[in-house]
Backbone as a chain_set.jsonl record, in Angstrom:
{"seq": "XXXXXXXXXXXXXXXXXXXXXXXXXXXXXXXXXXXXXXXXXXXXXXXXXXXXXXXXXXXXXXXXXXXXXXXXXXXXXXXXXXXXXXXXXXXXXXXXXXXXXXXXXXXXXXXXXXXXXXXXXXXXXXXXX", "coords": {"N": [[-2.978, -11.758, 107.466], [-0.71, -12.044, 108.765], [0.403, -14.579, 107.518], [1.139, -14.613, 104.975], [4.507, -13.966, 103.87], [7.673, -11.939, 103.046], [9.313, -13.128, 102.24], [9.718, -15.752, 100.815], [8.554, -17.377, 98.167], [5.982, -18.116, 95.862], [4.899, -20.168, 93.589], [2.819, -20.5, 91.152], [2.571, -21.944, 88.932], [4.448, -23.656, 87.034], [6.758, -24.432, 83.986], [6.262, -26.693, 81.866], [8.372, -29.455, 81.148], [10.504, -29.604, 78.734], [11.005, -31.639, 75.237], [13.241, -32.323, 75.083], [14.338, -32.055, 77.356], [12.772, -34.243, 78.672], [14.197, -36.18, 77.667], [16.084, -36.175, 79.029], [19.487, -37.528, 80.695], [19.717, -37.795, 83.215], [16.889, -36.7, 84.09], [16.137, -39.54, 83.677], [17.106, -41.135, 85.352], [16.573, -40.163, 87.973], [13.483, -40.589, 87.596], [14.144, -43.764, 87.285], [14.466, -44.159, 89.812], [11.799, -43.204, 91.097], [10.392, -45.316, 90.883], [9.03, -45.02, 88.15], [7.117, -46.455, 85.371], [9.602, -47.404, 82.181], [9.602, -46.304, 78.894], [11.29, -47.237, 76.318], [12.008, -46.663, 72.86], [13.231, -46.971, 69.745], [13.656, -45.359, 67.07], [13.012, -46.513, 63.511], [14.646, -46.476, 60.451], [14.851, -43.546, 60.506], [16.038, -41.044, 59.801], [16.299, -41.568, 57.215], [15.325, -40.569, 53.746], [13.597, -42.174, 52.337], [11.025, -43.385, 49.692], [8.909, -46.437, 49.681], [7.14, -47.25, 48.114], [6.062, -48.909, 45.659], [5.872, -48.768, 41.995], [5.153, -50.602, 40.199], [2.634, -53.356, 39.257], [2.757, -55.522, 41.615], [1.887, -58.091, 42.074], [0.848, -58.714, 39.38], [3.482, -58.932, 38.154], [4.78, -60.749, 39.701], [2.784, -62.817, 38.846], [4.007, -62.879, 36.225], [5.461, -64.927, 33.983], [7.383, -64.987, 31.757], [10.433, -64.798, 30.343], [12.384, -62.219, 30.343], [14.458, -59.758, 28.528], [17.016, -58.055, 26.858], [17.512, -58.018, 23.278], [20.789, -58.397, 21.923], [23.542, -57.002, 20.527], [25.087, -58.085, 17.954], [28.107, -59.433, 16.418], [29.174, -58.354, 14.26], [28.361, -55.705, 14.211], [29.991, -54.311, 15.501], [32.243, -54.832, 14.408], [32.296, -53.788, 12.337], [31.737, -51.09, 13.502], [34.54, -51.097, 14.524], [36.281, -51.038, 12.146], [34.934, -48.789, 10.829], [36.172, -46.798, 12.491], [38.681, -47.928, 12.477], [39.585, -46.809, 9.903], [39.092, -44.031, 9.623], [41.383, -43.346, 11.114], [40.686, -42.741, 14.088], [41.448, -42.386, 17.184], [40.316, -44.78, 20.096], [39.234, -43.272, 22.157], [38.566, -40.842, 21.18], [37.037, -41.746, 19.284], [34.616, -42.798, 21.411], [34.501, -39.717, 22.472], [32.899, -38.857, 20.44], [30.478, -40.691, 19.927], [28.599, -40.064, 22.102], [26.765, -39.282, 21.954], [23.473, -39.678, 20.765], [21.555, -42.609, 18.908], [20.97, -41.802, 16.289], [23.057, -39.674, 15.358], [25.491, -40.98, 16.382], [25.508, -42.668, 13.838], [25.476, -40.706, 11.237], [28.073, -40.067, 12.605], [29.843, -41.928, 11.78], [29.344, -41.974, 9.18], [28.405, -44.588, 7.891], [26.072, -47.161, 7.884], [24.127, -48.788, 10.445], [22.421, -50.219, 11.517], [19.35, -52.458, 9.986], [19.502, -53.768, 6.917], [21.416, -53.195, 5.15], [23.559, -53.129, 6.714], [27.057, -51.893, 7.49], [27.464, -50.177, 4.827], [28.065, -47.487, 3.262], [26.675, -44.403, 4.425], [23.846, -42.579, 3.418], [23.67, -39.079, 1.62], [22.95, -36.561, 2.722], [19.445, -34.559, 2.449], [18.855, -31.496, 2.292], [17.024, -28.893, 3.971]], "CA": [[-1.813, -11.257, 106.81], [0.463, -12.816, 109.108], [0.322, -16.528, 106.871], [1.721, -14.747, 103.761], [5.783, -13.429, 104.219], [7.863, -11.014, 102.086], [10.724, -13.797, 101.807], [9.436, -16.431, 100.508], [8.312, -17.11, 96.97], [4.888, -19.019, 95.82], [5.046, -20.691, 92.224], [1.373, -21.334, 91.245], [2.471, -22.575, 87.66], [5.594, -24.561, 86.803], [6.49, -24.796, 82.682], [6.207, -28.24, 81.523], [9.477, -30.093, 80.738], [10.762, -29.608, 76.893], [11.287, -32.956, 75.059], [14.698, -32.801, 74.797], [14.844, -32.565, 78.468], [12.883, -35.182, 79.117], [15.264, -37.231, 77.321], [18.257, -36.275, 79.252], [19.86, -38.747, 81.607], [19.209, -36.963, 85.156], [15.634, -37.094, 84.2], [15.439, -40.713, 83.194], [17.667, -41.526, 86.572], [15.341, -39.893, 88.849], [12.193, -41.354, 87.452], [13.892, -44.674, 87.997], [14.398, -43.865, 91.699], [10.881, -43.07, 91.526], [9.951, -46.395, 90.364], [8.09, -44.925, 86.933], [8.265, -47.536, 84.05], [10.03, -45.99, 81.364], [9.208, -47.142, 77.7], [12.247, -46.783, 75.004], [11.807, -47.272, 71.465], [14.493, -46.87, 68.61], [13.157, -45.141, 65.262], [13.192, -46.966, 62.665], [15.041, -45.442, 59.392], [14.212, -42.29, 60.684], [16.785, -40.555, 58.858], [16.224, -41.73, 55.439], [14.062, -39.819, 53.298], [13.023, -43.255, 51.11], [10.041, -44.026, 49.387], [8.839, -47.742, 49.249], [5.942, -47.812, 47.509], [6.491, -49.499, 44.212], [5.61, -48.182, 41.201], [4.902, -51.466, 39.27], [2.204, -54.05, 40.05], [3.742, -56.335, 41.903], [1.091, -58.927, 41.637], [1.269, -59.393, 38.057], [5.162, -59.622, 38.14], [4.656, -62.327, 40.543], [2.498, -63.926, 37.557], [4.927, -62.795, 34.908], [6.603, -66.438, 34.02], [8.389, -65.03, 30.354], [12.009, -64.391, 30.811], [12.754, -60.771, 29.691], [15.903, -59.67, 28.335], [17.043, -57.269, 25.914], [18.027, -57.853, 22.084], [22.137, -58.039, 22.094], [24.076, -56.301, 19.138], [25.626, -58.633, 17.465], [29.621, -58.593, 16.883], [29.558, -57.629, 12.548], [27.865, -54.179, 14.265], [31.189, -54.05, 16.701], [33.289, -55.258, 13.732], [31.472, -52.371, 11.597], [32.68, -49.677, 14.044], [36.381, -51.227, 14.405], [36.449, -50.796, 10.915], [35.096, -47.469, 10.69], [36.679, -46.098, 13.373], [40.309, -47.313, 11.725], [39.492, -45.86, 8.345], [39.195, -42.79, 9.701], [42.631, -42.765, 12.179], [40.115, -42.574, 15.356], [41.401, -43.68, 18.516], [38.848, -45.272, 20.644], [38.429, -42.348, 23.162], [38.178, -39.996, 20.233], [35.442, -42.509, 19.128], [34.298, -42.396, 22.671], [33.928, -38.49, 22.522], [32.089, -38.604, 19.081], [29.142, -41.099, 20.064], [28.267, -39.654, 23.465], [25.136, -38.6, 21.121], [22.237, -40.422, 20.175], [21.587, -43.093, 17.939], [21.402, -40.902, 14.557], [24.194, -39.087, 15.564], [26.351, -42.038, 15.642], [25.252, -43.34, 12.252], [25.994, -39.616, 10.531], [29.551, -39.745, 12.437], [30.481, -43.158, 11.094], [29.132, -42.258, 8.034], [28.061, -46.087, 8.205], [24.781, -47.69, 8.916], [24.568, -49.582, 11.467], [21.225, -51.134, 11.499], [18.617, -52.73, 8.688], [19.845, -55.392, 5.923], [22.472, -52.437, 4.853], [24.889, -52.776, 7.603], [28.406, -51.084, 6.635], [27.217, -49.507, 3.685], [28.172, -45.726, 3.001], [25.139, -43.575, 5.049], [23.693, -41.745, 2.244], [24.245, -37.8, 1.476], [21.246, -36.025, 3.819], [18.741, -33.768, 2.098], [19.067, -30.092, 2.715], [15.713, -28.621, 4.025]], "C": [[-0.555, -11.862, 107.397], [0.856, -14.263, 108.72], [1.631, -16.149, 105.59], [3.635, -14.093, 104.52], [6.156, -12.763, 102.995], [8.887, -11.904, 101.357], [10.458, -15.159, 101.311], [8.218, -16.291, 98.961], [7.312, -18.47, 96.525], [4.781, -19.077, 94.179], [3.492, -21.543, 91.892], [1.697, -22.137, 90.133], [4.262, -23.066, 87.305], [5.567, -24.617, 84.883], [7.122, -26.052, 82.983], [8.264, -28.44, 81.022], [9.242, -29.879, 78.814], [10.931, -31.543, 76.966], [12.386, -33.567, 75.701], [15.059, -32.79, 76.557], [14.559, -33.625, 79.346], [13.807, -36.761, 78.953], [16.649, -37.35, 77.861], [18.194, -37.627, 80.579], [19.7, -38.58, 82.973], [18.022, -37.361, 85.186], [14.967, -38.502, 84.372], [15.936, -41.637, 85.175], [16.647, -41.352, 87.521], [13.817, -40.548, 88.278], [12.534, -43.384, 87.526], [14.056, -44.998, 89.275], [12.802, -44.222, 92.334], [9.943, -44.205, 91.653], [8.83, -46.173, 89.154], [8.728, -45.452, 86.133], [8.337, -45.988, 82.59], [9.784, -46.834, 80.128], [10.79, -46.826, 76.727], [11.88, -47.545, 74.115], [12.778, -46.579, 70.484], [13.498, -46.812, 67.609], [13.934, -45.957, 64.467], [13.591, -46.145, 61.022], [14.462, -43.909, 59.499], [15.109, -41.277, 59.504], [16.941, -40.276, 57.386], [14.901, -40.859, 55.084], [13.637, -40.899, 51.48], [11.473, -43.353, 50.93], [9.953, -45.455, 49.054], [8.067, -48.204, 48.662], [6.642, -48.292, 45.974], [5.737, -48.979, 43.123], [4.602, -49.479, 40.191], [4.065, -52.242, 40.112], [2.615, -54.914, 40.523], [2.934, -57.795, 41.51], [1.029, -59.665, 40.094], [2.772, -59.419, 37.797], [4.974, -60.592, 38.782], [4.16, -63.235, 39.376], [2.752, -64.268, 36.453], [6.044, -64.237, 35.055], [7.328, -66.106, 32.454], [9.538, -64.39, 31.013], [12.064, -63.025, 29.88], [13.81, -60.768, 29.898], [15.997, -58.685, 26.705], [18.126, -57.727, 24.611], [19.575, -57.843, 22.306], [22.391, -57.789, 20.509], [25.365, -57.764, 18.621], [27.052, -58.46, 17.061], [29.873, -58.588, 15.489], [29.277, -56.288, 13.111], [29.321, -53.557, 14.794], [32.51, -53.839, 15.561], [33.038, -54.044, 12.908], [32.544, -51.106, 11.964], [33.706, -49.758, 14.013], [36.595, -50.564, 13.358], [36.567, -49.652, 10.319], [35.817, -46.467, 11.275], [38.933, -46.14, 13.085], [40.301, -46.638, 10.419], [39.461, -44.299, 8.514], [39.965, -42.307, 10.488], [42.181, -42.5, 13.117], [40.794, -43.482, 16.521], [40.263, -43.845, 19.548], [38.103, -43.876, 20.959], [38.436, -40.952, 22.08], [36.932, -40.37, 19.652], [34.163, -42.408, 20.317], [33.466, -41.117, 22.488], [32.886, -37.968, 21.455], [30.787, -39.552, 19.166], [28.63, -41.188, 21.369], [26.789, -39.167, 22.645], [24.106, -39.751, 21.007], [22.189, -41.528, 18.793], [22.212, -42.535, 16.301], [22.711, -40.806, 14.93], [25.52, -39.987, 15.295], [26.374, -42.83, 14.198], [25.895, -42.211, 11.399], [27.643, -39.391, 11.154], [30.553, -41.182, 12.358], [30.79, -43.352, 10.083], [28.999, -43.739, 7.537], [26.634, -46.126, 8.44], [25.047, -48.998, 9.218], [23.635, -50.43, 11.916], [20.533, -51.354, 10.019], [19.766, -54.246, 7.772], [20.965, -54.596, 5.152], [23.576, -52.26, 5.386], [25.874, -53.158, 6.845], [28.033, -50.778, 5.853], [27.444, -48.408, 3.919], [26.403, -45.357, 3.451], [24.695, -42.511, 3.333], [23.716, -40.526, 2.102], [22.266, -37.253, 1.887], [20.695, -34.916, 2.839], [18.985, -32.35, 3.146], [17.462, -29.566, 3.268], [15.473, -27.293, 3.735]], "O": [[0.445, -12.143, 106.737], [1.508, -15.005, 109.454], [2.6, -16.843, 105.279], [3.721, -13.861, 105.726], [5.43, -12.795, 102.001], [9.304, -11.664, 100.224], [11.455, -15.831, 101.575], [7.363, -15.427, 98.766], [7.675, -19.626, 96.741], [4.584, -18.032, 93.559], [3.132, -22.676, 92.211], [1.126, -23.226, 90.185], [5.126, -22.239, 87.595], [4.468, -24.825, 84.369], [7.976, -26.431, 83.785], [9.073, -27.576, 80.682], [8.294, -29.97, 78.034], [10.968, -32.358, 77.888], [12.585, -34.566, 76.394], [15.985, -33.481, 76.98], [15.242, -34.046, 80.279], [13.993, -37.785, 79.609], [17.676, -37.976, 77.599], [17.301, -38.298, 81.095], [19.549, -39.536, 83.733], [17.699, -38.22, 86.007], [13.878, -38.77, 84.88], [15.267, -42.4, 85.873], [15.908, -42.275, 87.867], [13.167, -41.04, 89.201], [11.638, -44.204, 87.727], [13.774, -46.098, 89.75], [12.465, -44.921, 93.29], [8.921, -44.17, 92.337], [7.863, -46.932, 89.084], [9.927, -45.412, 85.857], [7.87, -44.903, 82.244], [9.753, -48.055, 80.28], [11.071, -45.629, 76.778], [11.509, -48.714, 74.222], [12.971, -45.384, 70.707], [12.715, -47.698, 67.267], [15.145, -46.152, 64.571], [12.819, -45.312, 60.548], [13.772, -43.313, 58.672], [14.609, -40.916, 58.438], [17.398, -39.375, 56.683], [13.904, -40.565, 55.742], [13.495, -40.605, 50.293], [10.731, -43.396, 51.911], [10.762, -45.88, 48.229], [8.004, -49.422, 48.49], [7.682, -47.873, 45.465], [4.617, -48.673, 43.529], [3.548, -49.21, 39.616], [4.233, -52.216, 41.331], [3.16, -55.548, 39.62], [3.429, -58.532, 40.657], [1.142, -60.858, 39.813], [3.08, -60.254, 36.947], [5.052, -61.609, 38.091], [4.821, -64.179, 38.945], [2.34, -65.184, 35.741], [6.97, -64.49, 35.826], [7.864, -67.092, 31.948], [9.547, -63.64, 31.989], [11.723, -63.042, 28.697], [14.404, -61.313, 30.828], [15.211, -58.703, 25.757], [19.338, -57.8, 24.812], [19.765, -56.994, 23.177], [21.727, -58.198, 19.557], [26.381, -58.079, 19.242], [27.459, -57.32, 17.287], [31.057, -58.873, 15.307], [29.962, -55.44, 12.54], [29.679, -52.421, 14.484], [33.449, -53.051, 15.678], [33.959, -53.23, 12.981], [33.453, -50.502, 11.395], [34.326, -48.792, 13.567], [37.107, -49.451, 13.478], [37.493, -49.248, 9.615], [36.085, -45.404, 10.713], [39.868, -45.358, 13.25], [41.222, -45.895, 10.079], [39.77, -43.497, 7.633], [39.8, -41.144, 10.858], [42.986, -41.783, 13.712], [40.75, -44.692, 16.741], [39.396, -42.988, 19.714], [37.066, -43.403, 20.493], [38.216, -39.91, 22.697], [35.961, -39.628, 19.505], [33.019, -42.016, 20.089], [32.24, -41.109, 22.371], [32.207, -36.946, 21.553], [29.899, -39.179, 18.399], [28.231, -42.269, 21.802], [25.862, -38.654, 23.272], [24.481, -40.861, 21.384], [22.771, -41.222, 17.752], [23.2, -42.712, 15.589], [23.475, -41.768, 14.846], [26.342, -39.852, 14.388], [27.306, -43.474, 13.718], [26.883, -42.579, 10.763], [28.444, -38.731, 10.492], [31.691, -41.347, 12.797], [31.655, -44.094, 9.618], [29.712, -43.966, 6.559], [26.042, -45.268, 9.094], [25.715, -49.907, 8.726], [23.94, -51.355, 12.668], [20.904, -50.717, 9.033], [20.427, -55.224, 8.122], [21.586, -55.333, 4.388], [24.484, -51.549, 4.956], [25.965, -54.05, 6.002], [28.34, -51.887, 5.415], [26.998, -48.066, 5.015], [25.349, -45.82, 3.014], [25.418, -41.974, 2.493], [23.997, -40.409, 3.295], [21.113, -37.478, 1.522], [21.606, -34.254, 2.34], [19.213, -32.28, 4.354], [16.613, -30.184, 2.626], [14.321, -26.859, 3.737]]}, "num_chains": 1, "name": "protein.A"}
């Protein structure tokens, strides 16, 4: 009985170091005192929350040799709308606010068509259902 004392304090278990403290700068200091190698590595886009997988095969795009490109509107369709759009005292951004819609939609507020072998012609009077 005379080995153990009342003033003195015996620590059988120690908690482990958190991450974040092994990352602090005291810690990293003293372990190079100690001469332990230290590794650092920098995440890479850690931050981002991107996907990179591709959707399309890439492989056959690689073997795609036709030039793609989309149809352009021709400028009687452009000349069309000028047209319609002064016949009816529209200024642009009034035109603007009136074909924010959909195809149709713009054809019924031109009262015009605007595609087919009829372009400018009066749209015709719509069936009731």
């Amino acid at each position: 009985m005379s080995e153990t004392d009342w003033d003195t304090v015996t620590y059988l278990r120690k908690k482990p170091m958190k991450a974040s403290q092994l990352r602090s700068q005291q810690v990293i200091n003293a372990a190079q005192r100690q001469g332990v190698p230290i590794e650092t590595t920098k995440k890479f886009n850690a931050a981002t929350n991107k996907k990179t997988v591709t959707t399309l095969n890439t492989a056959k795009l690689d073997r795609e040799t036709e030039e793609l490109h989309h149809d352009r509107i021709g400028l009687d369709v452009g000349r069309l709308i000028q047209q319609g759009r002064q016949a009816k005292n529209m200024t642009q951004k009034e035109l603007a606010t009136v074909s924010r819609h959909c195809g149709y939609v713009q054809h019924v507020a031109h009262r015009m068509k605007l595609r087919g072998k009829e372009k400018g012609m009066p749209l015709g009077v719509e069936k009731k259902k």
